[in-house]
C-alpha positions in Angstrom: 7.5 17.5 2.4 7.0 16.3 -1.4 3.8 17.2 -2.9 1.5 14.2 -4.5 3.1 15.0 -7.9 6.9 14.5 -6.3 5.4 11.0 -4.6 4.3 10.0 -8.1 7.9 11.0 -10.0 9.4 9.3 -7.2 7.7 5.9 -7.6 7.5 6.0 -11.0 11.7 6.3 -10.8 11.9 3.4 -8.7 10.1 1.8 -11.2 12.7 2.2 -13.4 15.8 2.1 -11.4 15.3 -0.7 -9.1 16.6 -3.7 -10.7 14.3 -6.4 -10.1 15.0 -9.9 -9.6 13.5 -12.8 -11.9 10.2 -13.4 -11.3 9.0 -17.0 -9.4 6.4 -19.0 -11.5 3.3 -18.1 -9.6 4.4 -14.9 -8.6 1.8 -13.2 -7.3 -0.3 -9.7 -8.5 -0.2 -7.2 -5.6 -2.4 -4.0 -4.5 -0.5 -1.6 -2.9 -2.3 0.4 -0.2 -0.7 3.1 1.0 -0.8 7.0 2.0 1.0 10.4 1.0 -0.7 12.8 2.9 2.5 12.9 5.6 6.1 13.0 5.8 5.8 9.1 7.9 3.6 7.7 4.9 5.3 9.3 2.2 8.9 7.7 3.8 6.7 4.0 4.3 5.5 4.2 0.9 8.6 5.0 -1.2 9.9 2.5 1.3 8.0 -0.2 1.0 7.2 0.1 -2.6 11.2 -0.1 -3.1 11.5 -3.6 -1.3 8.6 -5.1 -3.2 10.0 -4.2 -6.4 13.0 -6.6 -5.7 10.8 -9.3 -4.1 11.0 -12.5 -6.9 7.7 -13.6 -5.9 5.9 -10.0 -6.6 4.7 -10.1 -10.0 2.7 -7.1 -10.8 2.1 -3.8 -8.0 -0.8 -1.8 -8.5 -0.3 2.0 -7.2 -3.3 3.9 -6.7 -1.6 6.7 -6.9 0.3 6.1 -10.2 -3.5 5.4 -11.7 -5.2 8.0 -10.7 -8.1 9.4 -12.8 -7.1 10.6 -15.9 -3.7 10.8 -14.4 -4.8 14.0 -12.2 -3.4 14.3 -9.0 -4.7 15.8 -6.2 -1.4 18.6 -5.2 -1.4 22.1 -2.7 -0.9 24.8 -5.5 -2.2 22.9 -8.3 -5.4 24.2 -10.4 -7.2 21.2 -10.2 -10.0 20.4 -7.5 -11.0 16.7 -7.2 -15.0 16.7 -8.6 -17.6 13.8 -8.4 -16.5 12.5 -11.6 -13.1 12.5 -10.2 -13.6 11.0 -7.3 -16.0 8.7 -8.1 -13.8 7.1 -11.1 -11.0 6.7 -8.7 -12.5 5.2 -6.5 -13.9 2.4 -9.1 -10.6 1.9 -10.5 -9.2 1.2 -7.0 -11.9 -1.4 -6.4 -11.2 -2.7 -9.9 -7.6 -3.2 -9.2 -8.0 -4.4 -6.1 -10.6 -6.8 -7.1 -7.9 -8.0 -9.8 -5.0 -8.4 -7.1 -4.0 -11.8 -5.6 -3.3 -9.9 -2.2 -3.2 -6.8 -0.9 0.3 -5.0 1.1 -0.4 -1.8 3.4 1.6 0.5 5.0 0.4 1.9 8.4 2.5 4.4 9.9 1.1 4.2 13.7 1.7 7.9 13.5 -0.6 8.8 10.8 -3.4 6.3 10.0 -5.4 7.0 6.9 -9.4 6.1 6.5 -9.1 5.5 2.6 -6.6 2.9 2.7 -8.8 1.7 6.1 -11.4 1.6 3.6 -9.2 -0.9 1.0 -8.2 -3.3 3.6 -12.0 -3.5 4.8 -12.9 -4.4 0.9 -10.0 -6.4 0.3 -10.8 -8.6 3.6 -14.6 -8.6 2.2 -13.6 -10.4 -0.6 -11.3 -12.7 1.0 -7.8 -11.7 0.0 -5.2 -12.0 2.2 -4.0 -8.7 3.8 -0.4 -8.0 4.4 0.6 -5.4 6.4 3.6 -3.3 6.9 3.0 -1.4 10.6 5.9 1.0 11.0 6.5 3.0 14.0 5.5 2.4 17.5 2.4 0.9 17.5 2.6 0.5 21.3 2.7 4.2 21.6 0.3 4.9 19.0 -2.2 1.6 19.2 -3.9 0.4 15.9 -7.6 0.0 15.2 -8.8 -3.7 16.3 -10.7 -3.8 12.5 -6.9 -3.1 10.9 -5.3 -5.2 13.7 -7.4 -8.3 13.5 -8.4 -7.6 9.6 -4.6 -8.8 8.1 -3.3 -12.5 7.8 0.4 -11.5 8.3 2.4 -8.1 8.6 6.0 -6.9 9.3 7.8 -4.1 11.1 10.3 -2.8 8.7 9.5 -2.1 4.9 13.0 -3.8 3.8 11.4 -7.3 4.8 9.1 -7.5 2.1 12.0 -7.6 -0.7 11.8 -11.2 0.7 8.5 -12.3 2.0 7.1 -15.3 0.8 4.1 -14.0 -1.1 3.6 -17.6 -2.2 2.8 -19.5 0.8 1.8 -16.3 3.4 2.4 -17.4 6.9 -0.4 -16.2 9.2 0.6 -13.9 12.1 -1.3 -13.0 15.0 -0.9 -9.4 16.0 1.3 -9.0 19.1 0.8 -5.0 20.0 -1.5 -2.7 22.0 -4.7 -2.0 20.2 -8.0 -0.3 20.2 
């Protein structure tokens, strides 16, 4: 499995690799929820991440984890231990950015739910920004949360649809899986 710091070399090369597409007047400015604490997330981030990259109507993805606090990452084997300072700077700069975002995209491997990017969805849907969410996996088999189910306007199945969904006009979806 790649460690945090592998995650953030690999992002930051689809950054630069991925050619993107012209951007759409009123493109829109994106916060990027995800996890990279498992093999699943790590797979739906790099994934997802990817396809909004080529999506015309993205203008701008915030990362958490390519902004962490004083770009320190949180690895096994590293020196560094996350401290309140740490911690709670991260954690401002992700409200920040989030309260700077036109909408927010998550990724939620029914296999390996995370409670910190429960936590951004929960804020983003506080503040009224639509929630988009990419639920990968069986989500039959492993049910989601009714707070995360209920909480997102729209949400796909595979990570390759958002290189074309329409950020501009988001078409509300009602969720259509076991929950609980």
């Amino acid at each position: 499995m790649l460690s945090e710091n592998e995650v953030m070399e690999k992002l930051f090369e689809l950054e630069k690799t991925v050619v993107q597409p012209e951007k759409l007047p009123g493109a829109r400015s994106v916060y990027f929820a995800h996890s990279w604490w498992t093999e699943t997330q790590i797979e739906a981030t790099l994934a997802t991440y990817e396809a909004l990259l080529k999506n015309p109507m993205v203008a701008h993805i915030h990362v958490p984890l390519m902004h962490q606090y004083k770009g320190l990452a949180v690895s096994e084997g590293s020196d560094f231990e996350p401290d309140f300072e740490w911690a709670t700077m991260t954690y401002r700069a992700d409200i920040r950015a989030i309260d700077n975002s036109d909408l927010i995209v998550a990724t939620y491997p029914a296999d390996a739910p995370d409670m910190g990017e429960a936590l951004e969805i929960g804020y983003a849907i506080g503040t009224n920004k639509p929630v988009v969410m990419g639920y990968y996996g069986d989500i039959n088999e492993n049910p989601v949360n009714l707070m995360i189910s209920f909480g997102t306007d729209s949400y796909v199945y595979d990570p390759a649809e958002f290189e074309t969904f329409d950020f501009l006009d988001i078409e509300s979806k009602a969720f259509e899986a076991k929950i609980i």
